[in-house]
mmCIF file of the N, C-alpha and C atoms, coordinates in Angstrom:
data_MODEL
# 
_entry.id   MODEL 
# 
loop_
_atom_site.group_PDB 
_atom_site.id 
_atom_site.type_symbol 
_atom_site.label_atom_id 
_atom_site.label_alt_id 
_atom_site.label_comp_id 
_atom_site.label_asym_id 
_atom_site.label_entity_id 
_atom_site.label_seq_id 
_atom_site.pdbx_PDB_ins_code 
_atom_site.Cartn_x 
_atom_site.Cartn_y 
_atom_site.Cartn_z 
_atom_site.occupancy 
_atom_site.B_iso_or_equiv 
_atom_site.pdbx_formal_charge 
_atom_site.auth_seq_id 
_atom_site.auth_comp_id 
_atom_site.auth_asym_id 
_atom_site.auth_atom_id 
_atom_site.pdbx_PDB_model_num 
ATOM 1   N N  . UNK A 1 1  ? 55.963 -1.529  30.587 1.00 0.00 ? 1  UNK A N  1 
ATOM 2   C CA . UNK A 1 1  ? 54.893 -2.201  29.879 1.00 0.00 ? 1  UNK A CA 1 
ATOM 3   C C  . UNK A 1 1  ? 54.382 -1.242  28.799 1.00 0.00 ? 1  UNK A C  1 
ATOM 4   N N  . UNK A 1 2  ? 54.405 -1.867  27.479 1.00 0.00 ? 2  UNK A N  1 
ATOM 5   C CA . UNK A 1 2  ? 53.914 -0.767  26.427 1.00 0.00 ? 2  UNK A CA 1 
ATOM 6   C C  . UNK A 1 2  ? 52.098 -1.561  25.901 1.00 0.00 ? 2  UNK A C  1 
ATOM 7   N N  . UNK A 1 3  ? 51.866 -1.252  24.256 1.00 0.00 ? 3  UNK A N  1 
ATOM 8   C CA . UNK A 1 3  ? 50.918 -1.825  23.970 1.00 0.00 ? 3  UNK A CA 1 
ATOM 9   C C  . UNK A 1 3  ? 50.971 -3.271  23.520 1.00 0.00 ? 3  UNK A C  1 
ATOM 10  N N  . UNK A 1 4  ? 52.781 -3.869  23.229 1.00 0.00 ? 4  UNK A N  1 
ATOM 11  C CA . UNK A 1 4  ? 52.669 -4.795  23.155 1.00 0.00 ? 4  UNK A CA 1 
ATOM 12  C C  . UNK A 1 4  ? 52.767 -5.833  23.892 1.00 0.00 ? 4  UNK A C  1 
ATOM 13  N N  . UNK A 1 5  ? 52.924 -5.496  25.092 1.00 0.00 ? 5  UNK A N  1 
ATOM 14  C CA . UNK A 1 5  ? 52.522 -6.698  25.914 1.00 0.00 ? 5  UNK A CA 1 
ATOM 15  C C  . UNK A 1 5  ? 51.292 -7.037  26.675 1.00 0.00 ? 5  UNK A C  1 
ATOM 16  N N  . UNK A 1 6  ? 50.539 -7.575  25.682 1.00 0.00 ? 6  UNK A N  1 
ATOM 17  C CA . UNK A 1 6  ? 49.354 -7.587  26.012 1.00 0.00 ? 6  UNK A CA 1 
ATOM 18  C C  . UNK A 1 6  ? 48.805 -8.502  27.187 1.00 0.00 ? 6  UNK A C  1 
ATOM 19  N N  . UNK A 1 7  ? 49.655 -9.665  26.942 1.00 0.00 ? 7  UNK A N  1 
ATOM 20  C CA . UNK A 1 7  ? 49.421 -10.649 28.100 1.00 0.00 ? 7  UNK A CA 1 
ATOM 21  C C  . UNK A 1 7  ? 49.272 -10.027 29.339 1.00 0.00 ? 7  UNK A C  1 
ATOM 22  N N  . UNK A 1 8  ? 50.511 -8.933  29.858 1.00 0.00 ? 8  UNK A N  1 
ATOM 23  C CA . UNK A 1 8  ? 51.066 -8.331  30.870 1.00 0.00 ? 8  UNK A CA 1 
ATOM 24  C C  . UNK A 1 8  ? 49.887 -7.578  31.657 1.00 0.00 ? 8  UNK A C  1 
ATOM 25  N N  . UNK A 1 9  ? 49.006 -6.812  30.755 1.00 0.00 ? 9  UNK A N  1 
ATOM 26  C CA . UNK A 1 9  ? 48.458 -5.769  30.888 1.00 0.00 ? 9  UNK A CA 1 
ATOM 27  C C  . UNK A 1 9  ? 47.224 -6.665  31.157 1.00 0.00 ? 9  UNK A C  1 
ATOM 28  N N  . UNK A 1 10 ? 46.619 -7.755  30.271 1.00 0.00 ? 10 UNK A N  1 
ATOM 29  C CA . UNK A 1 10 ? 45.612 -8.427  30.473 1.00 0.00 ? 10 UNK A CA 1 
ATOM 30  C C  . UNK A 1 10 ? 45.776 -9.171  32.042 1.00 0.00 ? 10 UNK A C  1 
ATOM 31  N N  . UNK A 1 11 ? 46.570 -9.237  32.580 1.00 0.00 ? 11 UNK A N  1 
ATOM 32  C CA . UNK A 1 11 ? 46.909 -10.206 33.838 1.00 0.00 ? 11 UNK A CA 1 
ATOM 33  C C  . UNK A 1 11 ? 46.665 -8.908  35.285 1.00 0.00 ? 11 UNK A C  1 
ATOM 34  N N  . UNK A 1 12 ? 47.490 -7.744  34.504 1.00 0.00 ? 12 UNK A N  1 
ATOM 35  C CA . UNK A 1 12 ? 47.020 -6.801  35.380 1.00 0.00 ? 12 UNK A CA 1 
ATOM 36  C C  . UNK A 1 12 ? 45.374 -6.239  35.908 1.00 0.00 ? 12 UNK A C  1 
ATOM 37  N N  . UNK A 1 13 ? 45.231 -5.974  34.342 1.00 0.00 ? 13 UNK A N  1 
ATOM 38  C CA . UNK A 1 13 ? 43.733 -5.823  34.528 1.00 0.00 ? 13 UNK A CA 1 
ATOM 39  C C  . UNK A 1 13 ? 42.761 -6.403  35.210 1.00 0.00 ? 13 UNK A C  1 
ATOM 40  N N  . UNK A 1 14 ? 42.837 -7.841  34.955 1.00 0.00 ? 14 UNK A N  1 
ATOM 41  C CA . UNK A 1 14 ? 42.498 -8.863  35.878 1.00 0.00 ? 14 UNK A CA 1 
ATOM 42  C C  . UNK A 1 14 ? 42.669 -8.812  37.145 1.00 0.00 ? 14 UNK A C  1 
ATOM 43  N N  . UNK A 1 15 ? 43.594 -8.372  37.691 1.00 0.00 ? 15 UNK A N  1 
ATOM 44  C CA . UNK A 1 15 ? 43.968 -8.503  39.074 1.00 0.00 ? 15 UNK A CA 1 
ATOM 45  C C  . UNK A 1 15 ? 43.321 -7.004  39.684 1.00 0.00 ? 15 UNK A C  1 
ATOM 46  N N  . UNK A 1 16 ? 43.312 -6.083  38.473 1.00 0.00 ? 16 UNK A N  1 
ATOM 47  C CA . UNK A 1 16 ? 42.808 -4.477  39.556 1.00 0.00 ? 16 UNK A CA 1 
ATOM 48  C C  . UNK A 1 16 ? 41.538 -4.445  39.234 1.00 0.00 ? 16 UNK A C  1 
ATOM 49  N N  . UNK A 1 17 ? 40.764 -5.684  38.723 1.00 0.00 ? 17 UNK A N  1 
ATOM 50  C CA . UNK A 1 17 ? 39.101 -5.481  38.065 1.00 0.00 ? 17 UNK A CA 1 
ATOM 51  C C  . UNK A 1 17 ? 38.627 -6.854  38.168 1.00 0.00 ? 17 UNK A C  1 
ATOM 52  N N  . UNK A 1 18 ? 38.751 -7.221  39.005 1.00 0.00 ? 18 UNK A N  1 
ATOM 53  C CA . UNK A 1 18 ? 38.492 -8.677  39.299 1.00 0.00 ? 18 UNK A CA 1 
ATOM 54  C C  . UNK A 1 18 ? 37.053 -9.109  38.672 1.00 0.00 ? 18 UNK A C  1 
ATOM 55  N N  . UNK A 1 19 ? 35.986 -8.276  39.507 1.00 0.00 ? 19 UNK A N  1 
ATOM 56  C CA . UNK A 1 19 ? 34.657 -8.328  39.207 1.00 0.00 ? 19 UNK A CA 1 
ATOM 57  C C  . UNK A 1 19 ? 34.006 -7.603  38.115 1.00 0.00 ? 19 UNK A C  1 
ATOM 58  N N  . UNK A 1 20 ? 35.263 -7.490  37.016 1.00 0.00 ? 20 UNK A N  1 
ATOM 59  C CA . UNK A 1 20 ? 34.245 -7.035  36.069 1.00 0.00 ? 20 UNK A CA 1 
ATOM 60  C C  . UNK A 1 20 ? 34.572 -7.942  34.410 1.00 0.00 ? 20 UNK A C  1 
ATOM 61  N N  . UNK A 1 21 ? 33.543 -7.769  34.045 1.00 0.00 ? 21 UNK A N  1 
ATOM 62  C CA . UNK A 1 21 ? 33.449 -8.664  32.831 1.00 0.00 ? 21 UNK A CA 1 
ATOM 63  C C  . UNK A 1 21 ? 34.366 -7.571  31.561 1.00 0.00 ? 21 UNK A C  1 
ATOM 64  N N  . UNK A 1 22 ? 35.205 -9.082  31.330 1.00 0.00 ? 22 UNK A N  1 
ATOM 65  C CA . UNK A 1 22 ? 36.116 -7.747  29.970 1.00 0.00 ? 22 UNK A CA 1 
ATOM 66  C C  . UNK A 1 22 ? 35.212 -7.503  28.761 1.00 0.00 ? 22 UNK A C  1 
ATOM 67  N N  . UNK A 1 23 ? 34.089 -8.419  27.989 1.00 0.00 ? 23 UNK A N  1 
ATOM 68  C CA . UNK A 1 23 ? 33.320 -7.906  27.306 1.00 0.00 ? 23 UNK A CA 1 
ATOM 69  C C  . UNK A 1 23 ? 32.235 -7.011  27.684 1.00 0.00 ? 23 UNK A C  1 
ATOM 70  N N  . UNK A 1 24 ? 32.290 -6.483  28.340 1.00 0.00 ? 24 UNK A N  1 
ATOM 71  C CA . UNK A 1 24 ? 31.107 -5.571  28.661 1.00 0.00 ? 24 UNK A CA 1 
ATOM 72  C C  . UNK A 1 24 ? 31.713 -4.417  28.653 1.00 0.00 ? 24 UNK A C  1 
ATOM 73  N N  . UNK A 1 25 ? 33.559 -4.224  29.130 1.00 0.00 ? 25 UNK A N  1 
ATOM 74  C CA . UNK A 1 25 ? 34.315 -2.699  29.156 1.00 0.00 ? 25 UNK A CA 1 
ATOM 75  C C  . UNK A 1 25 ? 34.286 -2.059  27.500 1.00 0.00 ? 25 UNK A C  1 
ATOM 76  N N  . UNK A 1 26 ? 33.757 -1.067  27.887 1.00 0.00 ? 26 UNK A N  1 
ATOM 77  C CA . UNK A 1 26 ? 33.903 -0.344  26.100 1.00 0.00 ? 26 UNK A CA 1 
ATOM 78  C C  . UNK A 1 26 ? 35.447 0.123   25.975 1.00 0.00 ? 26 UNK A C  1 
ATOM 79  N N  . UNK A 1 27 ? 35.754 -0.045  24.614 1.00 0.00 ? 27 UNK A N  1 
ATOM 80  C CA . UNK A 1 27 ? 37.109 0.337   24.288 1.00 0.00 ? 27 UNK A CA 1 
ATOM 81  C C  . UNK A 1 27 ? 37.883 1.762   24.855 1.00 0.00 ? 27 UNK A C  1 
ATOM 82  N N  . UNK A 1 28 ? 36.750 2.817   24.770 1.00 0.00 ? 28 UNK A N  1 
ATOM 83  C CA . UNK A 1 28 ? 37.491 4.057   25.453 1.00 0.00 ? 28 UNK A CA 1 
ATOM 84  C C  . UNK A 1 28 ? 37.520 3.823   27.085 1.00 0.00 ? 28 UNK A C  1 
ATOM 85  N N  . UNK A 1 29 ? 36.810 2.650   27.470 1.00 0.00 ? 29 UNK A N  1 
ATOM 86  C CA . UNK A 1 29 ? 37.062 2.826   29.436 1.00 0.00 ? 29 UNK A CA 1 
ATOM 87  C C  . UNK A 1 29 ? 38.549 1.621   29.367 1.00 0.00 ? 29 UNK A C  1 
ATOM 88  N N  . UNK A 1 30 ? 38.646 0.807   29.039 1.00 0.00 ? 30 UNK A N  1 
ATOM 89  C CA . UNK A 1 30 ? 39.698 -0.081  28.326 1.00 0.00 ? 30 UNK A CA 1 
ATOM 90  C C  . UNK A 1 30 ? 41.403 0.638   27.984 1.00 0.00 ? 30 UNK A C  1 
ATOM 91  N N  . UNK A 1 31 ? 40.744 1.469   27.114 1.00 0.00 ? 31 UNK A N  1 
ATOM 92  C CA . UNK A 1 31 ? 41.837 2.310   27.130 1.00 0.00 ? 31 UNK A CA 1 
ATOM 93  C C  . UNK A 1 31 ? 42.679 3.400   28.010 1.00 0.00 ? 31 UNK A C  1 
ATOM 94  N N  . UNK A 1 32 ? 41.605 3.815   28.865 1.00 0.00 ? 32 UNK A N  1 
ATOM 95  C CA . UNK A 1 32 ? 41.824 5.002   29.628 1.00 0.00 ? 32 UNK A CA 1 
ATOM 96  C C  . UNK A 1 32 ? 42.366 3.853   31.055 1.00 0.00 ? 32 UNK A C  1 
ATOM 97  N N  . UNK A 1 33 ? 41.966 2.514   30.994 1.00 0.00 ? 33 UNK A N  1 
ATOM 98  C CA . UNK A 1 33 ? 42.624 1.592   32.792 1.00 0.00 ? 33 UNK A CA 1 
ATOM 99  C C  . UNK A 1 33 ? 43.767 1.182   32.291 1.00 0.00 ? 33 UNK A C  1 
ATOM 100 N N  . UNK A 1 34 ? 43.757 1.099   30.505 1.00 0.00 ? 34 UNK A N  1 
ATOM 101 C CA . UNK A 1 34 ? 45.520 0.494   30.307 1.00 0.00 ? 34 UNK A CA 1 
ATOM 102 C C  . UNK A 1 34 ? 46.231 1.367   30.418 1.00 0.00 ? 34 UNK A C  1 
ATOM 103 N N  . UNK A 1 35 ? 46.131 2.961   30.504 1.00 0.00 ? 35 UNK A N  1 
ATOM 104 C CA . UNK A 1 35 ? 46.922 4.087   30.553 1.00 0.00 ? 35 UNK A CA 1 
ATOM 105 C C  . UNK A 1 35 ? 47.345 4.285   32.120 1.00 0.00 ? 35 UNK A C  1 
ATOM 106 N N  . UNK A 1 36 ? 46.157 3.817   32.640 1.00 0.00 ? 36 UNK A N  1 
ATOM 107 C CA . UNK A 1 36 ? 46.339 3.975   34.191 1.00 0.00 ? 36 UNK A CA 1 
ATOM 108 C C  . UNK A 1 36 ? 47.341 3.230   34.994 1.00 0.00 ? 36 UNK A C  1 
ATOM 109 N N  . UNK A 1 37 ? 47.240 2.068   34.531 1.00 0.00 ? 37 UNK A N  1 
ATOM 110 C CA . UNK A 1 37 ? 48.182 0.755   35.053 1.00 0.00 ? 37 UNK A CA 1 
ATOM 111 C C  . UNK A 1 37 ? 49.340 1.162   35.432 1.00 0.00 ? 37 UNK A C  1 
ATOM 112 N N  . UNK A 1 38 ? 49.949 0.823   36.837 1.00 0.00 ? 38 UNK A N  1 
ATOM 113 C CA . UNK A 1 38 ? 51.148 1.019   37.188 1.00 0.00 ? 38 UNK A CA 1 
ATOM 114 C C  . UNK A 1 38 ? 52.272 0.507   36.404 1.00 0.00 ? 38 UNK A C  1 
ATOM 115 N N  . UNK A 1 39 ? 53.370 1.203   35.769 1.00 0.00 ? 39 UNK A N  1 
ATOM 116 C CA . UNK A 1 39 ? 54.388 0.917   34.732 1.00 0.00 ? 39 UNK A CA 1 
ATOM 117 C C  . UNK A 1 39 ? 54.487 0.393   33.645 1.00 0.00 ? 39 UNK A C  1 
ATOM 118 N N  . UNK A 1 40 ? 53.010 1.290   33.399 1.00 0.00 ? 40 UNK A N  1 
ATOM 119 C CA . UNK A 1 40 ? 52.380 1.293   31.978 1.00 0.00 ? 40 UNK A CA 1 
ATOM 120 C C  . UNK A 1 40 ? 53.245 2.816   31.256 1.00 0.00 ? 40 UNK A C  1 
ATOM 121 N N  . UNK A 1 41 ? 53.824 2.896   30.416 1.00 0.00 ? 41 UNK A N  1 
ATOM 122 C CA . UNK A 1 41 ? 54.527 3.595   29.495 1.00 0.00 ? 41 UNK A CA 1 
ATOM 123 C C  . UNK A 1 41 ? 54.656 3.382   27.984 1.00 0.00 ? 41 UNK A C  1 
ATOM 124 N N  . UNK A 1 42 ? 53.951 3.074   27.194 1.00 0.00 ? 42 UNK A N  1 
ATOM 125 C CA . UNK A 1 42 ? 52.822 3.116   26.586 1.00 0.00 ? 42 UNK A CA 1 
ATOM 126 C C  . UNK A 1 42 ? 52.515 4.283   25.512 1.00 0.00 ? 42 UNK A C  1 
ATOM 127 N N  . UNK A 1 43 ? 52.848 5.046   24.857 1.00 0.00 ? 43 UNK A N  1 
ATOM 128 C CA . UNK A 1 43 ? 52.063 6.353   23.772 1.00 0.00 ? 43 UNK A CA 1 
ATOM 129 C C  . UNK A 1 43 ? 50.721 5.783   23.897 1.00 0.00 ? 43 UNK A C  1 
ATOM 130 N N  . UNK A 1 44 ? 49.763 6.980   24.817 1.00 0.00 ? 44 UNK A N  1 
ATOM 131 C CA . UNK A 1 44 ? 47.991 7.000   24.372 1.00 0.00 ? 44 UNK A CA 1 
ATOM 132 C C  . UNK A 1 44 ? 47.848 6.953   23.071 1.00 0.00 ? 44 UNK A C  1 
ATOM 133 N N  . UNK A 1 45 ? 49.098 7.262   22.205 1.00 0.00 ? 45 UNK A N  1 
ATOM 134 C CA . UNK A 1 45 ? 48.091 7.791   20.416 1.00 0.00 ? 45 UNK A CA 1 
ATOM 135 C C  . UNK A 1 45 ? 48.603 6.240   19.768 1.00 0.00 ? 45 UNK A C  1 
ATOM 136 N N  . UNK A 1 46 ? 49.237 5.466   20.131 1.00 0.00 ? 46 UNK A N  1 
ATOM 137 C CA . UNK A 1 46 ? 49.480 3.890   19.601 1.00 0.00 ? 46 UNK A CA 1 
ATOM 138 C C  . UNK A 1 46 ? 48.945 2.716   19.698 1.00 0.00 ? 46 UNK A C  1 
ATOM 139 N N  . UNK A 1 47 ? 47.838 3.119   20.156 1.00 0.00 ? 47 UNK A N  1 
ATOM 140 C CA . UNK A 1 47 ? 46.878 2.299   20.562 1.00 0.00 ? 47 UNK A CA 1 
ATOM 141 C C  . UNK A 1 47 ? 45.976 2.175   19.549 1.00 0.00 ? 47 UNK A C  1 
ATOM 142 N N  . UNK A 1 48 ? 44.954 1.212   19.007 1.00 0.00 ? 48 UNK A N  1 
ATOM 143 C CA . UNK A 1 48 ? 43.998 0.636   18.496 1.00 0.00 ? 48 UNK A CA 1 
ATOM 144 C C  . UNK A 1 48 ? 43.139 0.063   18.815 1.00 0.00 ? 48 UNK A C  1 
ATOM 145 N N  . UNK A 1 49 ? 42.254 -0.438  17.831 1.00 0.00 ? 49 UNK A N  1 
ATOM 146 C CA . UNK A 1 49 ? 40.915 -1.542  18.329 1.00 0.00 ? 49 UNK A CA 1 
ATOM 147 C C  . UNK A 1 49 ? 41.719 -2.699  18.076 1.00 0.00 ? 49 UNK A C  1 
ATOM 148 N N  . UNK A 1 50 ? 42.526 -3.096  17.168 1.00 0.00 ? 50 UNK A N  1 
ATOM 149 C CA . UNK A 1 50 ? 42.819 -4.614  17.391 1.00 0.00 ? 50 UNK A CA 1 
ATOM 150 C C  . UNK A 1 50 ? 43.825 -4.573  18.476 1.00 0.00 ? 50 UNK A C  1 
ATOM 151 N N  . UNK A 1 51 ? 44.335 -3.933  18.904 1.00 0.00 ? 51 UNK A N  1 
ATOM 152 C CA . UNK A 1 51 ? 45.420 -4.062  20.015 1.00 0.00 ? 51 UNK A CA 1 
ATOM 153 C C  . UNK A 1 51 ? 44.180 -4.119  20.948 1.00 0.00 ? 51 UNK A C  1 
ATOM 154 N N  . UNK A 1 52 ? 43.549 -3.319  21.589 1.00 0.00 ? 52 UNK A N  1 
ATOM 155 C CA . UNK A 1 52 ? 42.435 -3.373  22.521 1.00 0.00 ? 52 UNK A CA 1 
ATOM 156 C C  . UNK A 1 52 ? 41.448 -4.805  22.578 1.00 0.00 ? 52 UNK A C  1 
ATOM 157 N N  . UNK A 1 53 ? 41.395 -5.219  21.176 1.00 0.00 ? 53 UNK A N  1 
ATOM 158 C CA . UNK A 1 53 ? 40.468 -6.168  21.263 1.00 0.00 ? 53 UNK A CA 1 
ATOM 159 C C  . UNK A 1 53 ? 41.037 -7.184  21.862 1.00 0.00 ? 53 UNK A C  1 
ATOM 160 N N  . UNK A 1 54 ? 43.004 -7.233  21.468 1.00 0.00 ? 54 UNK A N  1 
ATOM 161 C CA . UNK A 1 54 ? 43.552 -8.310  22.050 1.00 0.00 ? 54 UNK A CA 1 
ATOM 162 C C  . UNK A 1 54 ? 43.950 -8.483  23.552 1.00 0.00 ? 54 UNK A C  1 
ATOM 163 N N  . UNK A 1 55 ? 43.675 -7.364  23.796 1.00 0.00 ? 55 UNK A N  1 
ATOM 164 C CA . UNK A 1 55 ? 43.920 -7.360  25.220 1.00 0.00 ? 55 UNK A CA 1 
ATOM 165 C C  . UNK A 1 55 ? 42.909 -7.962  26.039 1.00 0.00 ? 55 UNK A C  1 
ATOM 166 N N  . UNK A 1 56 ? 41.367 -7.571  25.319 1.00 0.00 ? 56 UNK A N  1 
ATOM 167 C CA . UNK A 1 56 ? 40.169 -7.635  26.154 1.00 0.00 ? 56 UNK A CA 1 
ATOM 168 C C  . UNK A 1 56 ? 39.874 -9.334  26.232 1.00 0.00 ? 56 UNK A C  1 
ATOM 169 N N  . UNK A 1 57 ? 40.410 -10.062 24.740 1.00 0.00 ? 57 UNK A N  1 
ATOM 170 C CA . UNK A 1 57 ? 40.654 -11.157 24.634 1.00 0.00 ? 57 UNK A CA 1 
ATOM 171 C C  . UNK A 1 57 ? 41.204 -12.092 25.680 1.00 0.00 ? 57 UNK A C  1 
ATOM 172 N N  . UNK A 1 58 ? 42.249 -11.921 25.479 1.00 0.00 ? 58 UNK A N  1 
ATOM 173 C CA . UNK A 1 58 ? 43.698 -12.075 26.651 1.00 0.00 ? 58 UNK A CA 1 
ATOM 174 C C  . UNK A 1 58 ? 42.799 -11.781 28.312 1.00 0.00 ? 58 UNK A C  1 
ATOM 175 N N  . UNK A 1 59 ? 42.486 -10.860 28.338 1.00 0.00 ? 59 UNK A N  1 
ATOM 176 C CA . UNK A 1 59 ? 41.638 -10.961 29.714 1.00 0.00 ? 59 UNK A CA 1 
ATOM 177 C C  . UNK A 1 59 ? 40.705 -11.542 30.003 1.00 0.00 ? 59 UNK A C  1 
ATOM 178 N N  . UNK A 1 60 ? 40.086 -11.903 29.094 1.00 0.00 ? 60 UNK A N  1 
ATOM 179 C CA . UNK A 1 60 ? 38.378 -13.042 29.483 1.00 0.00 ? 60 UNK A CA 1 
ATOM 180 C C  . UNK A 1 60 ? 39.327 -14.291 29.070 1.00 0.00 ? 60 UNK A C  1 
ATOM 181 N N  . UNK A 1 61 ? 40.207 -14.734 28.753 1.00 0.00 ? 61 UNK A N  1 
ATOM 182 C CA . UNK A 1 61 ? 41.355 -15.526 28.956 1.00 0.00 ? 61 UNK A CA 1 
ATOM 183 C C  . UNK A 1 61 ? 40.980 -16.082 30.472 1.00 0.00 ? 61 UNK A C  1 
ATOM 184 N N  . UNK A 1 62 ? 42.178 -14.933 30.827 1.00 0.00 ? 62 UNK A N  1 
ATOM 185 C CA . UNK A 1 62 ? 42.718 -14.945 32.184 1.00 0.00 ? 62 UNK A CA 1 
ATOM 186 C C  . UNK A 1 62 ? 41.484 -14.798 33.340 1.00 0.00 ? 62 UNK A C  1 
ATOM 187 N N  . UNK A 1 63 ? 39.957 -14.646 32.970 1.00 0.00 ? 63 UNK A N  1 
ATOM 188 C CA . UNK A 1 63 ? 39.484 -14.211 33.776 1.00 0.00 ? 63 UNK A CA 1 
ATOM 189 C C  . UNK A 1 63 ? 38.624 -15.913 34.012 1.00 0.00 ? 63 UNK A C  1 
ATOM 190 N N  . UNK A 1 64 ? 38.227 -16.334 32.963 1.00 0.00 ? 64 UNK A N  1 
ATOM 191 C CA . UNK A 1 64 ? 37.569 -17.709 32.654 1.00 0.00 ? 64 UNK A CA 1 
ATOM 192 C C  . UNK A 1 64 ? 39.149 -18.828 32.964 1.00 0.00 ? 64 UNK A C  1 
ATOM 193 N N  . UNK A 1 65 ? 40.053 -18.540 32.798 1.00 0.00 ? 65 UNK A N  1 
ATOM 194 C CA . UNK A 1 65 ? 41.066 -19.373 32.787 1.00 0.00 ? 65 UNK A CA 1 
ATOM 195 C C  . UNK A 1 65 ? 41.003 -19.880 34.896 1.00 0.00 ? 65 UNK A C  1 
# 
């Protein structure tokens, strides 16, 4: 899983953060649980705010979905 699969990572997130709201995670705690994610491989330095935003997107998705 890199930065572009955002869906992937948003579904994960969801599942290891159940109870937490994706607009409320600030981008550097965001960044530091997508690094964490199991078979997440990924460059930390390829990352962005619109990649982040789409993820956080993609997760209040999946979280409201």
């Amino acid at each position: 899983m890199t930065w572009t699969d955002v869906r992937e990572i948003a579904i994960a997130l969801y599942e290891g953060h159940p109870d937490v709201r994706p607009l409320e995670v600030r981008f550097t705690d965001l960044h530091k649980w997508v690094l964490a994610l199991p078979g997440f491989t990924g460059d930390a330095h390829k990352s962005n705010e619109k990649i982040l935003e789409a993820i956080q997107m993609t997760w209040l998705d999946e979280a409201e979905g």
